[in-house]
PAZAPA-4460 file (N, C-alpha, C; in steps of 0.05 Angstrom, whole numbers, plus 32768, in hexadecimal, padded with zeros to 4 digits):
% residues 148
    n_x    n_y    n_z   ca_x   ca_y   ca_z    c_x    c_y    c_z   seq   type   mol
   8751   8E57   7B36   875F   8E4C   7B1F   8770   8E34   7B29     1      X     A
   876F   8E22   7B1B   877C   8E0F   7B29   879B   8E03   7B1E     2      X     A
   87AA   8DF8   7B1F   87C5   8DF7   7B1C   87C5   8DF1   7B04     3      X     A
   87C2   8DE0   7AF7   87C0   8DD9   7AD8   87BE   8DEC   7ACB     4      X     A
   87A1   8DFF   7AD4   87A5   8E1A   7AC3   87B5   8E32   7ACB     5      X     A
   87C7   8E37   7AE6   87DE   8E46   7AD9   87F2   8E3D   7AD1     6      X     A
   87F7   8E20   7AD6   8811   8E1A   7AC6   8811   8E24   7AB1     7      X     A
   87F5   8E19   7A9B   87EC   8E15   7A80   87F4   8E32   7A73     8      X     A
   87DD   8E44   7A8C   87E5   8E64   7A83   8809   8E70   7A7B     9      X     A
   8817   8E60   7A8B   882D   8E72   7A8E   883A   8E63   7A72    10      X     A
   8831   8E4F   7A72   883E   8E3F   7A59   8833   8E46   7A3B    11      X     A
   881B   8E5A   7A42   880F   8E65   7A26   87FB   8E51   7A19    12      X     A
   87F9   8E2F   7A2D   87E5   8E1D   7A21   87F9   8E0E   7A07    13      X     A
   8811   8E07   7A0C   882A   8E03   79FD   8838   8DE8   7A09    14      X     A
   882E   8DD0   79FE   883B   8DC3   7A05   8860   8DBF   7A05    15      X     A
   886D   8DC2   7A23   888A   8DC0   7A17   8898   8DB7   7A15    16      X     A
   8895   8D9A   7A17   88A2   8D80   79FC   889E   8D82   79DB    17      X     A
   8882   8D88   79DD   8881   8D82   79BB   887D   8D9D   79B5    18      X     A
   887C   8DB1   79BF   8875   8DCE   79B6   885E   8DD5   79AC    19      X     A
   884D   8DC3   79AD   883C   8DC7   79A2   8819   8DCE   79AC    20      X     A
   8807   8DDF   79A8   87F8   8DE2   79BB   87E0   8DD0   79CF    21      X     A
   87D9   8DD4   79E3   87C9   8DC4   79F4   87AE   8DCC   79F9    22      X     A
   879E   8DB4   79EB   8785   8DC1   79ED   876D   8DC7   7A0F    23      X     A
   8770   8DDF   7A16   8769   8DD6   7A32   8747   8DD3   7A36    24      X     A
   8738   8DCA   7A1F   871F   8DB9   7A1F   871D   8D99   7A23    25      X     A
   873E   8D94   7A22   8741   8D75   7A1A   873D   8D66   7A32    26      X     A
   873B   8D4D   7A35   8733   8D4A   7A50   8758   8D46   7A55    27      X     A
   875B   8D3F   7A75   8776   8D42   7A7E   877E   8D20   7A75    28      X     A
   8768   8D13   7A70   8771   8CF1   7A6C   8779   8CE9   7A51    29      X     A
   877A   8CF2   7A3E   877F   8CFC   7A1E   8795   8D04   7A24    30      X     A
   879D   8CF6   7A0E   87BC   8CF0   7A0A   87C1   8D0D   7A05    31      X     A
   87B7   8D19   79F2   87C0   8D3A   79E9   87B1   8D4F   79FC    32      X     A
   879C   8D44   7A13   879B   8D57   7A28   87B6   8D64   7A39    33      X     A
   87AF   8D70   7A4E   87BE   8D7E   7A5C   87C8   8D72   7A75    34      X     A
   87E1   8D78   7A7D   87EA   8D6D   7A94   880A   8D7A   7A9E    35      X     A
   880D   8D79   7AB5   8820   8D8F   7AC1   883C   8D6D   7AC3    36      X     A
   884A   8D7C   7AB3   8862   8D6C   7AB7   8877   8D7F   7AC6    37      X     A
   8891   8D70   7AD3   88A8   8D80   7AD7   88C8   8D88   7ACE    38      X     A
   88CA   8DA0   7ABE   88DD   8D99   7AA7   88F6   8D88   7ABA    39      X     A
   88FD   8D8A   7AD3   890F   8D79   7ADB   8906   8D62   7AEC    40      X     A
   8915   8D47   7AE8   8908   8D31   7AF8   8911   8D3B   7B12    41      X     A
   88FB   8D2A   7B1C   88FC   8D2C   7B44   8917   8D22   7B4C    42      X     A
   8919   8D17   7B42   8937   8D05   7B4B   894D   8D22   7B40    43      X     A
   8950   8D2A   7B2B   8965   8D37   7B25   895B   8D48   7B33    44      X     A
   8950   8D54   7B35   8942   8D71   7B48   894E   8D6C   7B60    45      X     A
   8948   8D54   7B70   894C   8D4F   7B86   896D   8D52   7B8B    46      X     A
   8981   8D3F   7B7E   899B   8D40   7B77   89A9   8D5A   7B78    47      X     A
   899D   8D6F   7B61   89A9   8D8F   7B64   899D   8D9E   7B6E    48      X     A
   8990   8D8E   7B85   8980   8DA5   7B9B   8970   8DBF   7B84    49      X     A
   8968   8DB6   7B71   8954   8DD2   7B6D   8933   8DC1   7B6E    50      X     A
   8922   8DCE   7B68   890D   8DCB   7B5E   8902   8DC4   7B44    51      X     A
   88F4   8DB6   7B3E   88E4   8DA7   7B2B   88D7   8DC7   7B15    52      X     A
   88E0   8DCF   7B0B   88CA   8DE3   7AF8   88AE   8DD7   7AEE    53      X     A
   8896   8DE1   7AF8   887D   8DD3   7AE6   887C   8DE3   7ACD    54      X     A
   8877   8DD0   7ABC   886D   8DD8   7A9C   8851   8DCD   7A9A    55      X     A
   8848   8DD5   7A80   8834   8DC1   7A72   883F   8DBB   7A59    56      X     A
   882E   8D99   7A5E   8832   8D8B   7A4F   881D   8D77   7A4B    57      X     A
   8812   8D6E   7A2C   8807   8D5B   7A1D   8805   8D3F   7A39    58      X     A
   87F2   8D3E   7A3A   87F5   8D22   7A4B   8800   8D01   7A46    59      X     A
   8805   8D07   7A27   8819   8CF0   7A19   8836   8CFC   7A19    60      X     A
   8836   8D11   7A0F   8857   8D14   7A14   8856   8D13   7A36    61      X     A
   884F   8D1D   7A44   8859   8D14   7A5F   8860   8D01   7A6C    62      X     A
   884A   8CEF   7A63   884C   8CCD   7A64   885E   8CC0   7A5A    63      X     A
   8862   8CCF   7A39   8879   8CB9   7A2A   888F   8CBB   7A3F    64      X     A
   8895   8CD1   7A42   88B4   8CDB   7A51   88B6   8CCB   7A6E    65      X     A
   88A1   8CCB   7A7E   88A5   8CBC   7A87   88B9   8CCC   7AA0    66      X     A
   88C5   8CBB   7AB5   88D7   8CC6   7AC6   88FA   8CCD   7ABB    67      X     A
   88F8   8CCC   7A98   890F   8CD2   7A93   8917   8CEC   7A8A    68      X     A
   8928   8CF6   7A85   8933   8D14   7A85   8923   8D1A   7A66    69      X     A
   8912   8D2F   7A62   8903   8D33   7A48   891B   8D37   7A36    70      X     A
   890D   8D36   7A16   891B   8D3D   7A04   890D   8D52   79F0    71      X     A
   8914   8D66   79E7   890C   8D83   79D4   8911   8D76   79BC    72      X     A
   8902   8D74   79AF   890F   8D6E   7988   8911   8D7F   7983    73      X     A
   8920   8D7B   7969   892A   8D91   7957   8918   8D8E   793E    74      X     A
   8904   8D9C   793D   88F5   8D9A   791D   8900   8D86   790C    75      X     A
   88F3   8D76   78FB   88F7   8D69   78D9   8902   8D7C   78C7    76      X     A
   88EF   8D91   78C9   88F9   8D9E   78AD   8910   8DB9   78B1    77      X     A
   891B   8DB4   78C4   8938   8DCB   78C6   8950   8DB0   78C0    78      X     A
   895D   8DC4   78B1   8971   8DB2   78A4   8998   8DBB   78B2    79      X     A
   898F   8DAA   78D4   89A6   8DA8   78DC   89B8   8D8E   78E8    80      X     A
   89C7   8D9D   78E7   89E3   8D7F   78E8   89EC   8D83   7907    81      X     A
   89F3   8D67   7917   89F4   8D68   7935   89F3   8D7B   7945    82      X     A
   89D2   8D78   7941   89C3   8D84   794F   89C0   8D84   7975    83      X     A
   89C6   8D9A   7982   89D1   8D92   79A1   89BB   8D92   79B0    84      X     A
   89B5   8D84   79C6   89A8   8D7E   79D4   899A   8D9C   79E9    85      X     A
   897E   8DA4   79DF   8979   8DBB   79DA   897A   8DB8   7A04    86      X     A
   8961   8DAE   7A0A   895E   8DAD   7A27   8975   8DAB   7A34    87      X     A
   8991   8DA5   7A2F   89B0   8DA1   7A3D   89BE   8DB8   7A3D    88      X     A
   89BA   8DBD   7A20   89C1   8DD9   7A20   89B6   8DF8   7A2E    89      X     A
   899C   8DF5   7A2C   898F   8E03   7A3C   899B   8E04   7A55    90      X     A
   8990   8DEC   7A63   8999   8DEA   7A83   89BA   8DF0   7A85    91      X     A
   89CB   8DF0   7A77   89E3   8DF7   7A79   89E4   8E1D   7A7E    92      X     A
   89DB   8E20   7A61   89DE   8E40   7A6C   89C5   8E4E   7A7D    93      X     A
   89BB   8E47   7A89   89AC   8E47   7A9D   89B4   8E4C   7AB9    94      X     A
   89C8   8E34   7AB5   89E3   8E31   7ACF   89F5   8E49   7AC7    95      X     A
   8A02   8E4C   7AB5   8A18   8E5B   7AB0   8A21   8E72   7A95    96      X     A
   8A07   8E6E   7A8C   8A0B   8E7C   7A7C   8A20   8E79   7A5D    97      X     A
   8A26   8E92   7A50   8A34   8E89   7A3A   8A31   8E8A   7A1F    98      X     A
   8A34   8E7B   7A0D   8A28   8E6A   79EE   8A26   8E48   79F0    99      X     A
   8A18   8E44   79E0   8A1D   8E27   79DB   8A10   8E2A   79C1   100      X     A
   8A21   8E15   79B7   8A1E   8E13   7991   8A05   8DFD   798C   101      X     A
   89F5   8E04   7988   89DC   8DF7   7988   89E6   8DE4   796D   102      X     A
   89E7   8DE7   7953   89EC   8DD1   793A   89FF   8DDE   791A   103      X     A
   89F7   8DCD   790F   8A0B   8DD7   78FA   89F9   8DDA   78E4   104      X     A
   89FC   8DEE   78CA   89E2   8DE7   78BB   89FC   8DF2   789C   105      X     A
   89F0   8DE4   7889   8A03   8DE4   7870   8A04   8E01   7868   106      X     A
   89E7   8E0E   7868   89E8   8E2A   7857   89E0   8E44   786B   107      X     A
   89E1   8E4E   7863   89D8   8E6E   7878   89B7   8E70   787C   108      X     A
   89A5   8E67   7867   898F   8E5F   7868   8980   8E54   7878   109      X     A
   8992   8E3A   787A   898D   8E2E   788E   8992   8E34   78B6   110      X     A
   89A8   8E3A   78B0   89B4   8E40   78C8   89A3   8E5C   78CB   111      X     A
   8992   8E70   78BF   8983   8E7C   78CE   896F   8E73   78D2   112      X     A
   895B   8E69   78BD   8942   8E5B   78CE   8948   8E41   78E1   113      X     A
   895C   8E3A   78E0   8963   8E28   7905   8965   8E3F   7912   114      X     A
   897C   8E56   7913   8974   8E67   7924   8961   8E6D   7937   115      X     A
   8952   8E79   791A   892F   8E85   7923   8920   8E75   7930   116      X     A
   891E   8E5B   7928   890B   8E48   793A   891A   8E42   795C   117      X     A
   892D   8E3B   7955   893F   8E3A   7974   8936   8E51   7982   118      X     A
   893A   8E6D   797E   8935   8E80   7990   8916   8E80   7993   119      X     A
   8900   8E7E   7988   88E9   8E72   798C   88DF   8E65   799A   120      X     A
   88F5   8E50   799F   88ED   8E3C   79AE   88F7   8E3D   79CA   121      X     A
   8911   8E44   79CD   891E   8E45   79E0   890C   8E60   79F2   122      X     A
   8905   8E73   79E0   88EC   8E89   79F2   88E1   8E7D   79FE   123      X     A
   88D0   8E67   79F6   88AF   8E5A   7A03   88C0   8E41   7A1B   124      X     A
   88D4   8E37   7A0E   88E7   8E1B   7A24   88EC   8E2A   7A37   125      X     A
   88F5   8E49   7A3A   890B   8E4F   7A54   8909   8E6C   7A4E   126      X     A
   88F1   8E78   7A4B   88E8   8E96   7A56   8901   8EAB   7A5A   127      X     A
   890A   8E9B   7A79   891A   8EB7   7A8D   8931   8EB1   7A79   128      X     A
   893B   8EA2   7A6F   8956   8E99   7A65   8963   8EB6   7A58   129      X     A
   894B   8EC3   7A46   8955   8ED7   7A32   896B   8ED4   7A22   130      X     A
   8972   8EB9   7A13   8984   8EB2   7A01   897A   8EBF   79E7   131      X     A
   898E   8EB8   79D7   898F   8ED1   79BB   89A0   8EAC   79AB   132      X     A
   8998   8EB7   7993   89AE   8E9F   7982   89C0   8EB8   7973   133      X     A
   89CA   8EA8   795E   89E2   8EB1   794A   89EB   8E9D   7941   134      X     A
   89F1   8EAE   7928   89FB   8E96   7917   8A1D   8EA8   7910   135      X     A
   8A2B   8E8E   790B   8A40   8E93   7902   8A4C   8E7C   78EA   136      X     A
   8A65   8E92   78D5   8A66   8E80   78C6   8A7C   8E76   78C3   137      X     A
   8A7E   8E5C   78BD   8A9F   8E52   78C0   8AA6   8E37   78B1   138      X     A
   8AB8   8E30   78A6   8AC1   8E1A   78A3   8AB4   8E0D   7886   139      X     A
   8A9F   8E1F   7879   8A8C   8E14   786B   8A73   8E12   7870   140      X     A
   8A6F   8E14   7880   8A5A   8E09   7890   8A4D   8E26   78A5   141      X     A
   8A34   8E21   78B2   8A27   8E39   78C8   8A28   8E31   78E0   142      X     A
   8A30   8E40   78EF   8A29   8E32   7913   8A14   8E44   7916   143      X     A
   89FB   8E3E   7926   89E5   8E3B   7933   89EF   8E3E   7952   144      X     A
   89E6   8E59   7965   89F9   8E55   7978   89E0   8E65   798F   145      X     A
   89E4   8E58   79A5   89C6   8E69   79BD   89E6   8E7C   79D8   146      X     A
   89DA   8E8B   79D4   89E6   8E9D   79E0   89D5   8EAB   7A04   147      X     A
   89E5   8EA5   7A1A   89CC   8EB1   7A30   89DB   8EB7   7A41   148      X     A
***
């Protein structure tokens, strides 16, 4: 088996920039083929003395990104208000653990299906993490919150 396919395996065939899946018939030169990126750059890796994690990833999102620190979107159709930088947050409680308030969402509706998709996502982004969300209510408003 060769590296591409256990990355791919451990990644479920899941691209993890765009979340979205990777077809592993595609050729590897196709932009939506397969290709082993590292969620942290070599340079920052290098810097905090850890290691580079391999993922898979779309061979255009890998490319777009480029040697700069990736970015996770947050869906179109979840309806939240400053929205925090999902990959920052992650790597934070990673280091140390905690909560961090992922966004703000007007109604309870909302602020659970952000929820639901966050914990979704954050499963397939960061496995060992075992974060949980919650929502809380306050001010008028819902906090959206990752807990690990």
């Amino acid at each position: 088996m060769s590296r591409l396919d256990e990355v791919a395996e451990q990644d479920g065939w899941r691209c993890w920039l765009c979340d979205e899946p990777v077809d592993p018939d595609m050729s590897v030169n196709d932009a939506r083929g397969p290709s082993i990126d590292l969620r942290t750059t070599k340079a920052k890796a290098k810097k905090k003395g850890v290691g580079g994690q391999e993922r898979l990833a779309h061979r255009g999102c890998n490319t777009g990104k480029g040697a700069k620190d990736p970015v996770v979107p947050w869906p179109e159709h979840l309806f939240v208000v400053d929205p925090a930088v999902i990959l920052t947050a992650v790597e934070r409680l990673e280091r140390k653990g905690g909560r961090e308030v992922m966004a703000r969402c007007p109604t309870a509706e909302d602020a659970d299906a952000a929820a639901e998709w966050l914990a979704d996502r954050i499963g397939r982004l960061a496995p060992n993490l075992g974060a949980t969300t919650e929502v809380d209510e306050g001010g008028g408003q819902y906090l959206v919150s990752l807990r690990a």
